[in-house]
Every structure is written in structure tokens, then in C-alpha cells.
C-alpha positions in Angstrom: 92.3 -22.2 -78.5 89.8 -22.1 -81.3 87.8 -19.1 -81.8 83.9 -19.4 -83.4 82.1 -16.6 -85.2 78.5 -15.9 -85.0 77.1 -18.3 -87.6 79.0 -21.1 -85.5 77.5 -20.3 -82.5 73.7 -20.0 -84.1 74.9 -23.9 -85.5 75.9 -25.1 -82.1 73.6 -23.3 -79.7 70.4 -22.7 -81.7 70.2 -19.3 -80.5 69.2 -16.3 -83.3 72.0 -13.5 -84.3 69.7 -10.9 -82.8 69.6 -13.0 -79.4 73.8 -13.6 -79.6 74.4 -9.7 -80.6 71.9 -8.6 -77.5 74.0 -10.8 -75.0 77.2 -9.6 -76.4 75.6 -5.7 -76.0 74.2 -6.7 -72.6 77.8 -7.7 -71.3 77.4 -11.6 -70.8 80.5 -12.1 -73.0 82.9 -10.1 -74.3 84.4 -11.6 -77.5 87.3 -11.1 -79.1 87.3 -9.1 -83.0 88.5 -11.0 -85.8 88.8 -9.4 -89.7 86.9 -7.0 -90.9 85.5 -6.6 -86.9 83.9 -9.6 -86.9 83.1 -11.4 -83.3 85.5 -15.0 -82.1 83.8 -16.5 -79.3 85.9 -18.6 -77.4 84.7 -22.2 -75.5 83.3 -20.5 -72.5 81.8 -17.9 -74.2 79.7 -20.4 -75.8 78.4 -21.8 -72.3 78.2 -18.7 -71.0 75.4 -17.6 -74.1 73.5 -20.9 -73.8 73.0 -20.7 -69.8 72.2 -17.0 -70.0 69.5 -18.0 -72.1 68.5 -20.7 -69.7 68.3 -18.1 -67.2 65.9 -15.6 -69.4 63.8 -18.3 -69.8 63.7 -18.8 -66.4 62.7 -15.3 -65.8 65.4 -14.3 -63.3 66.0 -10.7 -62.8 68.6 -9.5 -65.6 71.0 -8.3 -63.0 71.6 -11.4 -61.4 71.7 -12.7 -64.5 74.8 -11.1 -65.2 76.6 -11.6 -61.4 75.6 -15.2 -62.3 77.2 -15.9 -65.4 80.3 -13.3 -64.3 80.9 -15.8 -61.3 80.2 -18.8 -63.6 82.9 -17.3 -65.8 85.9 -17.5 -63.4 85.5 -21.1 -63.0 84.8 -22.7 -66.5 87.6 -24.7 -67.8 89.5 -23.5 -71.2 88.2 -26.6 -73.1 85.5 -29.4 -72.6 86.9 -31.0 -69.7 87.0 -35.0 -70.5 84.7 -36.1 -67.1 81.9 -33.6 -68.8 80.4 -30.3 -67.9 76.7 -29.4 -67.2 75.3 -26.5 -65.8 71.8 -25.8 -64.2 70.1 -22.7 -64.2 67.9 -23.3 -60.7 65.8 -20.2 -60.1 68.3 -17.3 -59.7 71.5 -19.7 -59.2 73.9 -21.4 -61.4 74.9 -24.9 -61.0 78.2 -26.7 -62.3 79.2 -30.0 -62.0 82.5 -31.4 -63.8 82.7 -35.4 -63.2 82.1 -36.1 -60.0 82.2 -32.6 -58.2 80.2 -30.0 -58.4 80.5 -25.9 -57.7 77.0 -25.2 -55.6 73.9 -27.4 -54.6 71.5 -28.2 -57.1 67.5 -28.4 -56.6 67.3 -29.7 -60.5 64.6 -27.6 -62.2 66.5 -26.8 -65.3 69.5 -28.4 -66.6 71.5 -27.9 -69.5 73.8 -30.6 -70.7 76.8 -30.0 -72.9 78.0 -33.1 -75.1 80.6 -33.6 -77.4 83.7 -32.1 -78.7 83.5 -28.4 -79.9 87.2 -28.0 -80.8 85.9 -30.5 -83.3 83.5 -28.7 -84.4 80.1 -31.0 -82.4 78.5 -29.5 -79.6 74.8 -30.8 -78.7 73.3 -28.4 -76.1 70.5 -30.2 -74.6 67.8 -28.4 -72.7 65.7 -30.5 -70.3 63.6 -30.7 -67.2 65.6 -33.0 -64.2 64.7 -36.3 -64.7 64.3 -36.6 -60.7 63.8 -33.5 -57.8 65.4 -35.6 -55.5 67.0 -32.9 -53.7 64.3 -30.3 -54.0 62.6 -33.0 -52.5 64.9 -34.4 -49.6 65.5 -30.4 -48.7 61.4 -29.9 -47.8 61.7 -33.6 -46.2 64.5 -32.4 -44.0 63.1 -29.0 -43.5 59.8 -31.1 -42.1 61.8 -33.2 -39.8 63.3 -30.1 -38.3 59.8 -28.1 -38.0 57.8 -31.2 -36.3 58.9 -29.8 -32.3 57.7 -26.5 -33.0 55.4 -25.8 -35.9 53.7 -28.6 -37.3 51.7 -26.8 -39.9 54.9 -25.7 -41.4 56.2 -29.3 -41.1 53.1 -30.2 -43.1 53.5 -28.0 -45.5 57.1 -29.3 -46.2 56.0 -32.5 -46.2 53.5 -31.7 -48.5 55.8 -29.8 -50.8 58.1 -32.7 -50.4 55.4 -35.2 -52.1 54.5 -32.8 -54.7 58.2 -32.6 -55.5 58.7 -36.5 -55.8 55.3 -38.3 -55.4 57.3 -41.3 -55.0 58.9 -40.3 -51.7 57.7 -42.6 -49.2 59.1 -41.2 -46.2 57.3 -37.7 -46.3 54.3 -39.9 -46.9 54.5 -41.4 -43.6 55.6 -38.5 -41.7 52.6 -36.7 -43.5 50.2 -38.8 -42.3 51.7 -39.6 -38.6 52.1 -36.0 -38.0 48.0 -35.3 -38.7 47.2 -38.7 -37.0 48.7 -37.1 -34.2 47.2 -33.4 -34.4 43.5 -35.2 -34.4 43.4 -34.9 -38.8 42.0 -38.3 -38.4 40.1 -37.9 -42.1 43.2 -36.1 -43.4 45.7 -38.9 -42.0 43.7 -41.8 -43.9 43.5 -39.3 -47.0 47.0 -39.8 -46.8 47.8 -42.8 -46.0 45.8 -44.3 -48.6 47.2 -41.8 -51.1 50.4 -43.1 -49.7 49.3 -46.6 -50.5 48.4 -45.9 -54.6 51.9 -44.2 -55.3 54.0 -46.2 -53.5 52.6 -49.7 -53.5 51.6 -52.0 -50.3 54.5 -50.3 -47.8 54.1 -52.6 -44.7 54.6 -49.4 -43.1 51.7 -47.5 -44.7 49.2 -50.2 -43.3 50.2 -50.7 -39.7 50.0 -47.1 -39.5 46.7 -46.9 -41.3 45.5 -49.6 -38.9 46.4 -47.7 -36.2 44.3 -44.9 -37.1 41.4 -46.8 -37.8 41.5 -48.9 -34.2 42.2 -45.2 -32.6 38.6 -44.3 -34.6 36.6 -47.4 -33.2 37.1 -48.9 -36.5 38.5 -52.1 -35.5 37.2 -54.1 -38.5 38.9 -52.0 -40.9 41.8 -51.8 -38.6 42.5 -55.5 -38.3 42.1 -55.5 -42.7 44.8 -53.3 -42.7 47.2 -54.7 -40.2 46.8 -58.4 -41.7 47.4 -56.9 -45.5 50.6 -55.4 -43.5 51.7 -58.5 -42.1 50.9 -60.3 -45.4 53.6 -57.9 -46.9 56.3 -58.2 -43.8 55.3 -61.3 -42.1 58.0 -60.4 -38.9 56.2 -56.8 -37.9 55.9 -57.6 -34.5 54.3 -54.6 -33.2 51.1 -55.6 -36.1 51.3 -59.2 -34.3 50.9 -57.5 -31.1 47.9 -55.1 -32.2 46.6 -57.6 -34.0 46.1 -60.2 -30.6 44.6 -57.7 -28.9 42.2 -56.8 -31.1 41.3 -60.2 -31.7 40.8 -60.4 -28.1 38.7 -57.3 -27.6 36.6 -59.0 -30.9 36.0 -62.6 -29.2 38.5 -64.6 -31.3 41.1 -66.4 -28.9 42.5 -68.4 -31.3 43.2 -65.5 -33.5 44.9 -63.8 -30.5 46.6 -66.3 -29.6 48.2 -67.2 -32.9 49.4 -63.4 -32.9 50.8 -63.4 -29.8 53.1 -66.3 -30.0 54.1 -64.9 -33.6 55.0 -61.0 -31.5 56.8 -63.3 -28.4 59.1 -64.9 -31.1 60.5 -62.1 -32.7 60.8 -60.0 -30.0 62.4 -62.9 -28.0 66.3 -61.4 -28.0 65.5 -57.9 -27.7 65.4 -58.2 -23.8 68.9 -60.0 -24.0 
């Protein structure tokens, strides 16, 4: 197993002596002593260093700090496996994955990504924010869902947190605005929805339930806007159709409701089979 000195180790991981010699003093690795007392770090010595750092930087208490990168010691492979290695440093936890599997869940805020061949003398350390929170963002999704029976202020705040996370996620969107549609929000729920409708496109979803909320607010012109830009996005939602006809009908247009009707009656045709 090759050994690296000190000036290898400022090469490959950027990190100043002073830095290298405070970890080595602090007891994140203990190296091996070559000639004339000099210090040999080994492979996972040199992961160990760089996601220490990661974990300074991430302001995590120093002593669990060090019961991180103990534990993280007594798994790391002898060499760079072949599938890959990176490790996240996520709040006070440390995250491996190697290939396909990985040694703890990951909410993705920091991520350090080991590349290359350092037997060979190439190691690229890249330090980087997570390209996508998904799963910071599905756990506050789920932890909404869960909340909705019994606290829906907390479910709204997940939700909330769930969107802030990934701005993209629809399904938070929709709960978001349902769940203050429901609690009487109605200003709040069209904040939303129409937020909803700038960050993730014309969901067919988004405007039947906006339309909803403006025919439960008297605002039956705006409703029946928002239900036909739905059905001109998903033609088949039959439940818009079905809205739709009666609002027609309530407005004096027949026709309209007619047309609507027969369009709800043939899609829902099998579903009493």
C-alpha cells in the first residue's frame, strides 16, 4: 500500500501543512513515521483529512467530528474502490456511497467527490453543493403527508420547507395549496397555486384546483378560465368537464353545459362497470 508524505497530501487535497499537522494533533488520523520522523499517510487517511475539513466547514461540533470520521474509518476500503467513492458531510453525519450502495441516508447539502487513481499519483477532490435536494425534499414532503390528520400547520410548514428545498416539486405544491383551501386560506391557497403555476408550468392539476377555489369564492368567471386552460392541457379531466357544465349552467349557457357534460359521461362511461 503506498504511503504519501505531507507535501503529497497539500498536492492532492489542497489543504495547508498547518491545517494537515492540526488534524494529525487533533487525532483524525494517525499516520505512520517514515525517515528522519517524517509522516506516511495512507489512502484513507487522505479521505479522512479532506471530509474532516468538510465537516469544519460545516461547523459541526469538533467532537462529533471526530466519532464521525472514527466510524467513517472502519469502513473505508484499502484503495479506491473501481465503482467510486464519495462521501457527504450532511450537518453532523457522514455519508458514503461505493457504486451503487450506500452506508447512511443522504439529505445532499455537501458532497465531496473523490476521482481518479491515487496509487497513481491523481486524486481530484471536488467540493460542491448537491446538484438536486431531492431527498431533503421528499423527507419534508413525507413528513407533510403524515402531519395533515393531526396538525396542519406543521404539515404546512413541511410543505413549505419541501418547496424551498426543491422549488420544482409539484406535489408539495398541490398539497400546499389544498391543505389551506381547506383551512379557509382562500388568499394564501391562490398565492399558491399560482406560485405553483410559474415554477412548474401549466399542471392540469394546478388549474382545476385553482378553479375550484375561485368557484368556492363566488368567482365563477375566473373559475371557468382556469378550468378550460386545465382542460386545454388534459383534454380527458372529467371531473373539470363536470364543474365546468354546471357552471355553465348556473351562467345561462346550455350549450356550453351541454357540450361538458357529454365530454364528463364519456369518460367516465366504464367506471361503473
Amino acid at each position: 500500500m503506498n504511503a504519501y508524505g505531507v507535501r503529497d497530501v497539500e498536492k492532492l487535497l489542497r489543504l495547508p501543512r498547518a491545517t494537515i499537522r492540526a488534524f494529525v494533533d487533533a487525532g483524525f488520523v494517525t499516520p505512520e513515521r517514515g525517515p528522519r520522523n517524517s509522516l506516511l499517510f495512507s489512502f484513507q487517511d487522505l479521505i479522512v483529512l479532506r471530509t474532516a475539513q468538510a465537516l469544519i466547514d460545516a461547523k459541526v461540533p469538533q467532537r462529533r467530528i471526530t466519532q464521525s470520521v472514527k466510524e467513517l474509518r472502519k469502513h473505508l476500503p484499502e484503495r479506491m474502490p473501481l465503482s467510486g467513492l464519495s462521501i457527504g458531510a450532511v450537518a453532523d453525519r457522514v455519508v458514503v456511497r461505493e457504486g451503487g450502495n450506500r452506508w447512511q441516508a443522504d439529505s445532499g447539502q455537501y458532497l465531496l467527490a473523490f476521482e481518479g487513481d491515487p496509487e497513481s499519483g491523481s486524486l481530484s477532490v471536488v467540493e460542491q453543493k448537491a446538484p438536486v435536494p431531492a431527498v431533503a425534499s421528499q423527507d419534508w414532503y413525507a413528513q407533510g403527508v403524515s402531519l395533515e390528520s393531526h396538525d396542519r400547520e406543521a404539515a404546512l410548514r413541511a410543505y413549505d420547507r419541501a418547496i424551498v428545498e426543491d422549488p420544482s416539486r409539484l406535489d408539495a405544491r398541490i398539497n400546499l395549496g389544498r391543505l389551506l383551501h381547506e383551512s379557509g386560506r382562500h388568499d394564501e391557497a391562490e398565492r399558491a397555486y399560482r406560485d405553483a403555476l410559474e415554477a412548474c408550468g401549466r399542471s392540469p392539476v394546478i388549474l382545476y384546483n385553482l378553479g375550484v377555489l375561485l368557484e368556492d369564492a363566488d368567482r365563477n368567471a375566473d373559475a371557468v378560465e382556469a378550468y378550460e386552460e386545465a382542460l386545454h392541457t388534459d383534454p380527458d379531466l372529467a371531473d373539470c368537464h363536470y364543474n365546468l357544465a354546471l357552471l355553465y349552467e348556473a351562467l345561462k349557457k346550455p350549450r356550453d353545459a351541454i357540450r361538458h357534460m357529454a365530454h364528463y359521461r364519456r369518460l367516465t362511461a366504464g367506471r361503473k362497470k
